[in-house]
N, CA, C and O atoms as a GROMACS GRO file, in nm:
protein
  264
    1UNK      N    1   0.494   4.910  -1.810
    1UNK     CA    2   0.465   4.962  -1.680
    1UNK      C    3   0.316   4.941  -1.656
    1UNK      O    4   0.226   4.958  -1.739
    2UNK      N    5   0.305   4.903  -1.537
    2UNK     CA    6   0.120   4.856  -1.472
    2UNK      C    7   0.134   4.946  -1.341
    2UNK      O    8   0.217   4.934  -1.251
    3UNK      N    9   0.026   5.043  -1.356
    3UNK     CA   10  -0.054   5.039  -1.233
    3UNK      C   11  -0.218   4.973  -1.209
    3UNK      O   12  -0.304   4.934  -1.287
    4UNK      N   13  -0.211   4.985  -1.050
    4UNK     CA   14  -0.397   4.963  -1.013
    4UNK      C   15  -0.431   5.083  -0.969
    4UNK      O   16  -0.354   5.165  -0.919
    5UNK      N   17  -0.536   5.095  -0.986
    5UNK     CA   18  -0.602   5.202  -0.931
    5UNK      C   19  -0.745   5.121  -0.886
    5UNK      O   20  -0.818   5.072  -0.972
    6UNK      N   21  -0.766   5.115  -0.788
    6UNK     CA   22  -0.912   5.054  -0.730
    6UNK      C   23  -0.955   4.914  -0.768
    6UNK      O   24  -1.068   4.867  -0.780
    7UNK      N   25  -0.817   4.853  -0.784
    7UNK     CA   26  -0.760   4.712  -0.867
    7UNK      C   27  -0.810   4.685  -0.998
    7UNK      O   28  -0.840   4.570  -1.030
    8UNK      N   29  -0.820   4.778  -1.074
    8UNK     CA   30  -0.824   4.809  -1.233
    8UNK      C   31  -0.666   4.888  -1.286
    8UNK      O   32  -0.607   4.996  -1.283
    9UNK      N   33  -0.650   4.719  -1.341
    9UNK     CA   34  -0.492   4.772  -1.400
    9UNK      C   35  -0.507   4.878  -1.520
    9UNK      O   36  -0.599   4.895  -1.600
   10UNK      N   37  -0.405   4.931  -1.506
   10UNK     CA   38  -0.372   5.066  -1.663
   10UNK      C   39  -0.221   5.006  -1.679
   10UNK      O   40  -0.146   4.961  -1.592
   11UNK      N   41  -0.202   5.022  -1.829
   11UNK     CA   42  -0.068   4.960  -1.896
   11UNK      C   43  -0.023   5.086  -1.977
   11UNK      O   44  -0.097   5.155  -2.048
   12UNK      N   45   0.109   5.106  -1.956
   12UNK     CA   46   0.199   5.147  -2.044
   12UNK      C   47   0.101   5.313  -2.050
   12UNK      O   48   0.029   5.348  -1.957
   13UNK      N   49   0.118   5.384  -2.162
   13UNK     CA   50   0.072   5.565  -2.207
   13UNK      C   51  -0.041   5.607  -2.053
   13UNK      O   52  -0.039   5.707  -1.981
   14UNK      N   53  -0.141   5.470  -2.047
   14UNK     CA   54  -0.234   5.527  -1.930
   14UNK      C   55  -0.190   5.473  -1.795
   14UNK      O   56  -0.273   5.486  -1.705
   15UNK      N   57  -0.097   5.427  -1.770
   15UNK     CA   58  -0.042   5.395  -1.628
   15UNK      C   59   0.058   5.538  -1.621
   15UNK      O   60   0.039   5.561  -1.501
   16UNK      N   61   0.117   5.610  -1.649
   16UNK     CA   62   0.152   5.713  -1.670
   16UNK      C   63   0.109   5.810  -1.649
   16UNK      O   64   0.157   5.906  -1.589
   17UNK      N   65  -0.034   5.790  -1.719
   17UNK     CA   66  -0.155   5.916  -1.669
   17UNK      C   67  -0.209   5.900  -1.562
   17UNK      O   68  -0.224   5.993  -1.482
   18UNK      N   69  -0.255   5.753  -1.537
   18UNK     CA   70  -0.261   5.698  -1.347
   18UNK      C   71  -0.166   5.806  -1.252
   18UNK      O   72  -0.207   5.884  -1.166
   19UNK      N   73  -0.055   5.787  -1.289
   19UNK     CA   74   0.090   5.837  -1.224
   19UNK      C   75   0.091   5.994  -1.189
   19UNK      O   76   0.099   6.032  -1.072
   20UNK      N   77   0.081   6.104  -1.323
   20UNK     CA   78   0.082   6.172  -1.294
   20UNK      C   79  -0.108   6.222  -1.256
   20UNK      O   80  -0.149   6.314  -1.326
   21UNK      N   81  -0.183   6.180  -1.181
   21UNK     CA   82  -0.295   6.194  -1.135
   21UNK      C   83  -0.262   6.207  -1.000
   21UNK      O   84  -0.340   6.275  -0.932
   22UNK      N   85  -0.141   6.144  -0.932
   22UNK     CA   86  -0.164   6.116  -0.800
   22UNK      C   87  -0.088   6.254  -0.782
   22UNK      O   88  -0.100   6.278  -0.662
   23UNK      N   89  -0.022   6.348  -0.837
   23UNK     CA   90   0.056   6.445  -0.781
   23UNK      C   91  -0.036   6.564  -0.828
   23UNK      O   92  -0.100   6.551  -0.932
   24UNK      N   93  -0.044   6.689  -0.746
   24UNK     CA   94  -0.110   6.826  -0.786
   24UNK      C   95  -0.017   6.887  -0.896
   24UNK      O   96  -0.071   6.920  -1.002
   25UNK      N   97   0.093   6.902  -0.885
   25UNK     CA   98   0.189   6.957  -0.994
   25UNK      C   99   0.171   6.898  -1.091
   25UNK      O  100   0.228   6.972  -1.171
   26UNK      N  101   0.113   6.775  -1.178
   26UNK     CA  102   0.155   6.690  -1.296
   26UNK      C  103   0.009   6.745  -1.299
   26UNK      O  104  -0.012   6.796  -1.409
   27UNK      N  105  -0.102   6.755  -1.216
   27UNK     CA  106  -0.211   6.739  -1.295
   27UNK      C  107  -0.312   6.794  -1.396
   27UNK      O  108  -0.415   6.739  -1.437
   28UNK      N  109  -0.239   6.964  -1.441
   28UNK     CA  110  -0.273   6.965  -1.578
   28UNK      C  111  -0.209   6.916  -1.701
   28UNK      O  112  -0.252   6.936  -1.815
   29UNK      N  113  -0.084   6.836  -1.664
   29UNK     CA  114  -0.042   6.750  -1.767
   29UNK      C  115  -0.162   6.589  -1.764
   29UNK      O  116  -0.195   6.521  -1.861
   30UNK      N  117  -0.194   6.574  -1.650
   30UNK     CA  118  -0.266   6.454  -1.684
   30UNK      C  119  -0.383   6.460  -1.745
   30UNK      O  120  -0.425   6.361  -1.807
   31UNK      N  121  -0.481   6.620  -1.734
   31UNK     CA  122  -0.565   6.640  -1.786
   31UNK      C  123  -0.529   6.666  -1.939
   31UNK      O  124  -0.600   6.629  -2.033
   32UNK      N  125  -0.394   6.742  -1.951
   32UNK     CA  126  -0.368   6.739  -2.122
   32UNK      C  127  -0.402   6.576  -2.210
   32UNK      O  128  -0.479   6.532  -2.296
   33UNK      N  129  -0.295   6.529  -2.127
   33UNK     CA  130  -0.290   6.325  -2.155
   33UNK      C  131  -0.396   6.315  -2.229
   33UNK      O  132  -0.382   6.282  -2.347
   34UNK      N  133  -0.566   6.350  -2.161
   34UNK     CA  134  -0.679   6.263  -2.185
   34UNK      C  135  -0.763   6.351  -2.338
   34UNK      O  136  -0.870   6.321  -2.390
   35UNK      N  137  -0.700   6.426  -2.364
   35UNK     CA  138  -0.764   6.458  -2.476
   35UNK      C  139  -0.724   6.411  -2.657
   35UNK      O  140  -0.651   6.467  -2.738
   36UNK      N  141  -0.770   6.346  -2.662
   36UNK     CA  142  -0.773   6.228  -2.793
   36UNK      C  143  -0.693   6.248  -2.902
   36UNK      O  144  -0.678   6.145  -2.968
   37UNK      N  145  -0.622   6.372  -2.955
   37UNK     CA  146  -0.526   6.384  -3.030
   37UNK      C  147  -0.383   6.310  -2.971
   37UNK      O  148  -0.309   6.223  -3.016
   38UNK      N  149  -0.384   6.415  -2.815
   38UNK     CA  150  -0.278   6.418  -2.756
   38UNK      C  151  -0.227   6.252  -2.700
   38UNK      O  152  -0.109   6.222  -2.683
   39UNK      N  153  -0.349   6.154  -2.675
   39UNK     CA  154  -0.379   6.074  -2.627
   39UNK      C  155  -0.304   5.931  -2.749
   39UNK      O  156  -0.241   5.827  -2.728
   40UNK      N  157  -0.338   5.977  -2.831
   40UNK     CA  158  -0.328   5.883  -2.979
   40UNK      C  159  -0.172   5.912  -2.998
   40UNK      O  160  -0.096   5.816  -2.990
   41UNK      N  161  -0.113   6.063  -3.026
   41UNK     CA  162   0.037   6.033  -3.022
   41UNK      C  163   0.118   5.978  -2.914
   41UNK      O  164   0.208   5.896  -2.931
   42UNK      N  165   0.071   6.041  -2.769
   42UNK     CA  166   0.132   5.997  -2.659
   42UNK      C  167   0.150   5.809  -2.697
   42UNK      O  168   0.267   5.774  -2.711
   43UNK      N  169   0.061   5.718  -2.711
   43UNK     CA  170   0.039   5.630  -2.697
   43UNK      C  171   0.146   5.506  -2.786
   43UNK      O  172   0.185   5.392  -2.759
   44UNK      N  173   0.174   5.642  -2.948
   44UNK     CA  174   0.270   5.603  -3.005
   44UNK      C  175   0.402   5.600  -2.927
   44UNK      O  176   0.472   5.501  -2.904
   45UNK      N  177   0.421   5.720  -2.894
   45UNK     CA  178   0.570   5.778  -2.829
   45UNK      C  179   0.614   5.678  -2.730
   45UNK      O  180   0.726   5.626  -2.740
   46UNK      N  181   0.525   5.646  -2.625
   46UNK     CA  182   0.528   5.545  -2.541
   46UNK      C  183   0.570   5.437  -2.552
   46UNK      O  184   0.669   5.396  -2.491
   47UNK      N  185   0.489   5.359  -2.647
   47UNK     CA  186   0.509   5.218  -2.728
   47UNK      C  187   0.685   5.278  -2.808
   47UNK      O  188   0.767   5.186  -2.809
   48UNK      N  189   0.713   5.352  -2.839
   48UNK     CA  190   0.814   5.368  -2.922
   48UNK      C  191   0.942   5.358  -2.777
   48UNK      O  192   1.015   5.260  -2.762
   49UNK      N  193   0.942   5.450  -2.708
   49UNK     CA  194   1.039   5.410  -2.598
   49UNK      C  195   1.014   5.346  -2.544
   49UNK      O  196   1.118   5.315  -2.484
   50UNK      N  197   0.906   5.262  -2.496
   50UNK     CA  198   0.914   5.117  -2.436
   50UNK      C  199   1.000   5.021  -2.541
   50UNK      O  200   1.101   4.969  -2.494
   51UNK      N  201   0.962   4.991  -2.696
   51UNK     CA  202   1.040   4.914  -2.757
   51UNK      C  203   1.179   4.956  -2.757
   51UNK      O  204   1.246   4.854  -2.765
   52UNK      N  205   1.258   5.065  -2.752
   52UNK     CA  206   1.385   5.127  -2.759
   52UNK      C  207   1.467   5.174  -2.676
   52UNK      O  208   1.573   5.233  -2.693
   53UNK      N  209   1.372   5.125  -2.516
   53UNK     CA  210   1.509   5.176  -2.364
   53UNK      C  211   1.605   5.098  -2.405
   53UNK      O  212   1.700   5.176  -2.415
   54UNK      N  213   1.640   4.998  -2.434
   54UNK     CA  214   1.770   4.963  -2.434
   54UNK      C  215   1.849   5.019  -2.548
   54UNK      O  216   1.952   4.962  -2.582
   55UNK      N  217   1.816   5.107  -2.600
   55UNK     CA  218   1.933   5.185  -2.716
   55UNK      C  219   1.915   5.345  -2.664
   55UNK      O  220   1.973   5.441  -2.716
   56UNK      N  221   1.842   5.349  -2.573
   56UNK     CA  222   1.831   5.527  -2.582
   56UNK      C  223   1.844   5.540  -2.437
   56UNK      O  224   1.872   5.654  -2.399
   57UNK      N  225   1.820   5.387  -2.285
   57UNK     CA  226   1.835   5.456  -2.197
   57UNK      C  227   1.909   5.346  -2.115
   57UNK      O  228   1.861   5.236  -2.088
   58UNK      N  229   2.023   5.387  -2.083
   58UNK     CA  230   2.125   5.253  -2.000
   58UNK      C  231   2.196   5.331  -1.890
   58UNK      O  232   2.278   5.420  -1.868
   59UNK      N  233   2.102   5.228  -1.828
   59UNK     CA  234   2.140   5.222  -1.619
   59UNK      C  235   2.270   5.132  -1.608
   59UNK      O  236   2.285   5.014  -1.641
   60UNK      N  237   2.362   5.220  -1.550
   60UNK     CA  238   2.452   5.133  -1.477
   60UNK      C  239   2.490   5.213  -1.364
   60UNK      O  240   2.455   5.328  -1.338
   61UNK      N  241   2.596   5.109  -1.276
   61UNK     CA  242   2.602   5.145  -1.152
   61UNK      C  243   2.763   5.055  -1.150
   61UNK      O  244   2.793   4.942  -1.187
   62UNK      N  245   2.856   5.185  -1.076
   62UNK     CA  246   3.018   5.114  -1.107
   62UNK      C  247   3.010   5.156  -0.953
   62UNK      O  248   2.977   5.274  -0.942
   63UNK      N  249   3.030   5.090  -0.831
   63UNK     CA  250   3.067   5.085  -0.718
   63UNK      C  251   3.236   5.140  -0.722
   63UNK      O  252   3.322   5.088  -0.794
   64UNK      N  253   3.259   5.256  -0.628
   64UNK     CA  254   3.363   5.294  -0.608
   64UNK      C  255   3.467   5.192  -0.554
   64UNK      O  256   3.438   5.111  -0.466
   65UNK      N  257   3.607   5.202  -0.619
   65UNK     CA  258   3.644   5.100  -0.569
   65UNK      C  259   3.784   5.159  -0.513
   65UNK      O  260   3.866   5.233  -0.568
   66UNK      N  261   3.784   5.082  -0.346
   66UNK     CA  262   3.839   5.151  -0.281
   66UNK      C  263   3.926   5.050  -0.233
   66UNK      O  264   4.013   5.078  -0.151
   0.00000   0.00000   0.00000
């Protein structure tokens, strides 16, 4: 996942933190994000379900059939 912000891309754990920046409700989670423990596991966790949506998260869509 990429966002820009002021056309400075953020990838993957910090496009996330981009993300929840833009909403008032997320944003003491985004301030949690930036503190360097939390920052270093997040970053794992991230990288870990980015390598593993396809075993842990499957989109489908069955059109009713009429």
């Amino acid at each position: 996942m990429y966002v820009f912000v002021n056309n400075e891309p953020h990838g993957g754990y910090y496009a996330f933190h981009q993300l929840c920046k833009q909403f008032p409700a997320a944003a003491p989670l985004s301030w949690f994000m930036t503190i360097p423990p939390v920052a270093t596991v997040g970053e794992s966790i991230y990288e870990y379900v980015a390598e593993n949506r396809d075993r842990y998260f499957v989109c489908s869509y069955e059109p009713n059939s009429e």
